[in-house]
ZAMILUM-34813 format. One record per residue (C-alpha): x negated, y negated, z; residue number from 1. Coordinates in Angstrom, 3 decimals. Last residue first. Example, Ala and Ser with C-alpha at 12.3 -4.5 7.8 and 13.67 -1.06 7.14 Angstrom:
ZAMILUM-34813
         u         v         w   nr
   -13.670     1.060     7.140    2
   -12.300     4.500     7.800    1
***
This chain:
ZAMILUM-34813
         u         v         w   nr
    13.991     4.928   -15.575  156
    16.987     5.278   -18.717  155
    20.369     3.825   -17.825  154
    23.546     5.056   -18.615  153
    24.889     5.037   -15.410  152
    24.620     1.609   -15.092  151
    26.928     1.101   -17.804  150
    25.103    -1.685   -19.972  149
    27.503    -4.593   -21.594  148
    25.780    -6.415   -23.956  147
    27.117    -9.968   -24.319  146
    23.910   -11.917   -26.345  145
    23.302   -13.524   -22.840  144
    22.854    -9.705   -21.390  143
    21.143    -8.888   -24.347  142
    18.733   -11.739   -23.211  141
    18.374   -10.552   -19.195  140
    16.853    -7.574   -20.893  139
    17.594    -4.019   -20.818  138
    15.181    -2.500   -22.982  137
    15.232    -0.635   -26.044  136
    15.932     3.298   -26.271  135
    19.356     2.838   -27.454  134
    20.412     4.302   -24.008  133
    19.268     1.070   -22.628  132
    16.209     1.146   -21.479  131
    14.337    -0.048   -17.825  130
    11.114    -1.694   -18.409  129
     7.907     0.578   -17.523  128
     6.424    -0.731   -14.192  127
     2.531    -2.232   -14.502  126
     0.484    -2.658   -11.942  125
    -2.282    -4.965   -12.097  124
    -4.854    -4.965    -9.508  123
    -6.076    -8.317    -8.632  122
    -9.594    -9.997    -9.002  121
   -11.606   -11.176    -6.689  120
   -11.564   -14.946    -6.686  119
   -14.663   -17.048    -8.215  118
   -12.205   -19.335    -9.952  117
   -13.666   -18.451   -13.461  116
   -13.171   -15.084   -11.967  115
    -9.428   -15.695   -10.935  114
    -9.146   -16.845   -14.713  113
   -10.250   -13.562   -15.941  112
    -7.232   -12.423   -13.958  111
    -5.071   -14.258   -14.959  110
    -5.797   -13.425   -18.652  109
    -5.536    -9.915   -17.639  108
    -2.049   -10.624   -16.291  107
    -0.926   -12.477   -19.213  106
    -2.018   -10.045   -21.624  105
     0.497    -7.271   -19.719  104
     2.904   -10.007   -20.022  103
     2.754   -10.646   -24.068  102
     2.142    -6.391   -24.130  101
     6.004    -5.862   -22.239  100
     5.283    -2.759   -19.846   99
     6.977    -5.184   -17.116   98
     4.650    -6.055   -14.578   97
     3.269    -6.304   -10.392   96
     0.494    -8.590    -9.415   95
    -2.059    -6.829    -7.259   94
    -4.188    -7.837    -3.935   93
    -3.391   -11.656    -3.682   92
    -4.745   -12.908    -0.613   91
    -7.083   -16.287    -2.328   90
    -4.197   -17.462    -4.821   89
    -5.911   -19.318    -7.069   88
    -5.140   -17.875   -10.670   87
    -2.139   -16.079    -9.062   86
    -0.440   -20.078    -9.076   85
     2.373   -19.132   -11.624   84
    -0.356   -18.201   -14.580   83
     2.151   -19.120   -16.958   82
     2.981   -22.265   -15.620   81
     6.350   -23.850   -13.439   80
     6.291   -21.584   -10.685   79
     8.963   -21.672    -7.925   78
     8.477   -19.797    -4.806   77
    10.288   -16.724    -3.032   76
     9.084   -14.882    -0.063   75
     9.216   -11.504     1.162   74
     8.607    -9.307     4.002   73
    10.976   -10.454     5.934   72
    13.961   -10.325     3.579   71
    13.065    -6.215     4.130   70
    14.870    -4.907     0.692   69
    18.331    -3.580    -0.316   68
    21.119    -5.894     0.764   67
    18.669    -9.209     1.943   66
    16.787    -8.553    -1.213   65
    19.623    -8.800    -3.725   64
    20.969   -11.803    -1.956   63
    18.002   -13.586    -2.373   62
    17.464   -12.377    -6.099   61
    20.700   -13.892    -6.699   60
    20.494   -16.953    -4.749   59
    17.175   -17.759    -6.473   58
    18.929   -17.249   -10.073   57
    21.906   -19.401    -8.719   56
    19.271   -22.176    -7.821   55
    17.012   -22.153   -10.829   54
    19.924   -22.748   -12.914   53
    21.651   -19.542   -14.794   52
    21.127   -19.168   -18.516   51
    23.862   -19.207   -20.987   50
    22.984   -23.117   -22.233   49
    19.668   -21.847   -22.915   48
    21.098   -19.282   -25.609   47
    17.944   -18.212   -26.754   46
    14.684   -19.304   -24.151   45
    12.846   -22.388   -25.383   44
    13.881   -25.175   -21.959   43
    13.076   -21.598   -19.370   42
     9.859   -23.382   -18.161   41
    11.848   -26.724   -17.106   40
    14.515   -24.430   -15.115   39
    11.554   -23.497   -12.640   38
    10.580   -19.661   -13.172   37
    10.564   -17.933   -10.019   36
     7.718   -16.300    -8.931   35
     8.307   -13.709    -5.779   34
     5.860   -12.648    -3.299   33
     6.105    -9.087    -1.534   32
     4.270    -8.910     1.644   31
     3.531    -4.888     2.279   30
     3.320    -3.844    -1.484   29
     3.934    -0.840    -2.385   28
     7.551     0.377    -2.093   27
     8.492    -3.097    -2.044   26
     7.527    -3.894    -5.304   25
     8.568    -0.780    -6.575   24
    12.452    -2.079    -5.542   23
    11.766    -5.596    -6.845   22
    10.822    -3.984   -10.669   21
    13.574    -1.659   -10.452   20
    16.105    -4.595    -9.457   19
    14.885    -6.445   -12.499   18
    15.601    -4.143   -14.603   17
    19.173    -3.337   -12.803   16
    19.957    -6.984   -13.377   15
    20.220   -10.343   -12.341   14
    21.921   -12.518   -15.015   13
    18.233   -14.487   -15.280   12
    15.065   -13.657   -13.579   11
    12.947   -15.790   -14.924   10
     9.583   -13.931   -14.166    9
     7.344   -13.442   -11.559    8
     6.172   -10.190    -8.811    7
     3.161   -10.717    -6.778    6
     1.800    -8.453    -4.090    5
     0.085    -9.001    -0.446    4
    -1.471    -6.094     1.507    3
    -1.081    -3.184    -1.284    2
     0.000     0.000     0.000    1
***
């Protein structure tokens, strides 16, 4: 079990993708940080005027936490860059993401940049995205586009 780990993304529609992530997150890390994207960094997503403001998305994940996770064990901050403040944070012991290869390449470019920052780097772990029985992944997008998922239908 990891010390301190760091989870970040938009977070939009809350769903079971996102829930997956937050639930392995907790299984191993012992302080689980959360990045949320600010409303400013979400201005070239599709169907902006679908997604949820920066407070109902934080609400969501809060109240996701407090039913299935330890509330105390977590906290929730607003990033506004790519990097979300990982390049500098001194305790960070792994940052936690999706299989998708733009976010894998994020995390090792954070990570070169925590050695241009003389930090030790971070373990990245990465959690396959949950699927859709179509074989793609469930995305806070579709969700916008008015995909309906069963839950029961979804592939780990």
């Amino acid at each position: 079990m990891y010390n301190k780990v760091v989870f970040a993304g938009s977070f939009d529609h809350l769903h079971e993708g996102h829930k997956h992530i937050l639930r392995n997150a907790f299984k191993i890390g012992k302080n689980v940080a959360i990045g949320l994207t600010t409303d400013k960094m979400l201005q070239n997503k599709t169907n902006k005027h679908l997604l949820q403001s920066f407070e109902e998305r934080h609400g969501e994940i809060e109240n996701f936490i407090k039913s299935e996770c330890d509330v105390d064990r977590c906290s929730i901050f607003s990033i506004d860059t790519k990097e979300g403040g990982a390049d500098t944070m001194k305790d960070l012991e792994a940052l936690i993401v999706s299989d998708e290869i733009g976010v894998v390449q994020n995390a090792f470019d954070i990570n070169q940049m925590r050695i241009d920052n003389e930090l030790k780097r971070f373990h990245i772990i990465i959690i396959p995205r949950v699927r859709t029985p179509d074989g793609r992944p469930l995305s806070s997008s579709r969700k916008r586009n008015g995909e309906i998922f069963d839950p029961d239908t979804l592939i780990y």
